[in-house]
N, C-alpha and C positions, 0 to 999 in steps of 0.2 A: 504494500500500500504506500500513495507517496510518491511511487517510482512508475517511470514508461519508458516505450522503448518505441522513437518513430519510423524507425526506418526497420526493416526485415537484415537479418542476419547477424544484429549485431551483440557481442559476448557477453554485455552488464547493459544493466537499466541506467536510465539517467533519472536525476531525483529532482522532484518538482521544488521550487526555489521557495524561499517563505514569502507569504502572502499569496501563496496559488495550493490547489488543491489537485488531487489525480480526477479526472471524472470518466475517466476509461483508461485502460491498459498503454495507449498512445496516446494521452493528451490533458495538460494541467492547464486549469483556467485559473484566472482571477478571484481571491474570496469578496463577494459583494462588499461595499459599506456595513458596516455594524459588525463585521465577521474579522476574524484572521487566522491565519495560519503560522506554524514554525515551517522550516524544512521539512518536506519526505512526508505533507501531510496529505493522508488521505480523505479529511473531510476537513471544513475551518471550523471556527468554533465562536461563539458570539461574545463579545465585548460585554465581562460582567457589570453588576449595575456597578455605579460612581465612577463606571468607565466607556469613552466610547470608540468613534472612527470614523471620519466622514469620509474616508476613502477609497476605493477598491483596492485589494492588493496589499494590505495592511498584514506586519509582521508580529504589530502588538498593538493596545490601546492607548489613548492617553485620559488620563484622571481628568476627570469636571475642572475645571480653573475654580478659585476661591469665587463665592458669589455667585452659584451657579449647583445644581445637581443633577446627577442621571440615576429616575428611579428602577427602572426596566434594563434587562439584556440584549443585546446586539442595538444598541443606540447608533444613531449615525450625529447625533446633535445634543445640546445639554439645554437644558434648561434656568430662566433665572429665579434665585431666593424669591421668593415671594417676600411681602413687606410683616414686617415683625420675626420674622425669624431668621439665622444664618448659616450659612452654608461656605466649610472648609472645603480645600482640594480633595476631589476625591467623595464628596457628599454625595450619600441615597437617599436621606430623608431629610429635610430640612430640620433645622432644631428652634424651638421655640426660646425668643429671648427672654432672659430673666424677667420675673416683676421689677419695675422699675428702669427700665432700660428698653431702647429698640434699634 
């Protein structure tokens, strides 16, 4: 899994790169947005929540920016804090501000 081989005859597979996945025996595509892959992957996998990718072909994700959170898996986009409450790099659930404070 991971690996193909395009051409007939030849001795070793070649391994699909990261951010592409095997989707037959001879041929790796692109992991959509929200997905990625490492090397030699046979399927991508989705961007946990407080993390996402808005790009095809992604070898890993990146964390929510301060001010901002991803609640869901395979995000392609983050969302912002809503008003009263904050959100750190990496936030899935926004946190409510103290009494006293917003």
């Amino acid at each position: 899994a991971g690996t193909i081989t395009e051409n007939e005859g030849l001795l070793s597979c070649m391994e699909c790169d990261a951010g592409s996945y095997s989707v037959s025996s001879s041929k790796c595509e692109l992991c959509p947005a929200g997905l990625f892959s490492d090397d030699k992957a046979a399927v991508c996998s989705p961007c946990t929540a407080g993390t996402y990718t808005p790009h095809e072909g992604s070898s890993g994700c990146l964390l929510s920016p301060a001010g901002f959170y991803v609640d869901s898996e395979g995000a392609v986009d983050f969302k912002k804090c809503p008003a009263g409450f904050f959100c750190g790099e990496g936030t899935v659930t926004p946190t409510d501000c103290p009494a006293g404070s917003y």
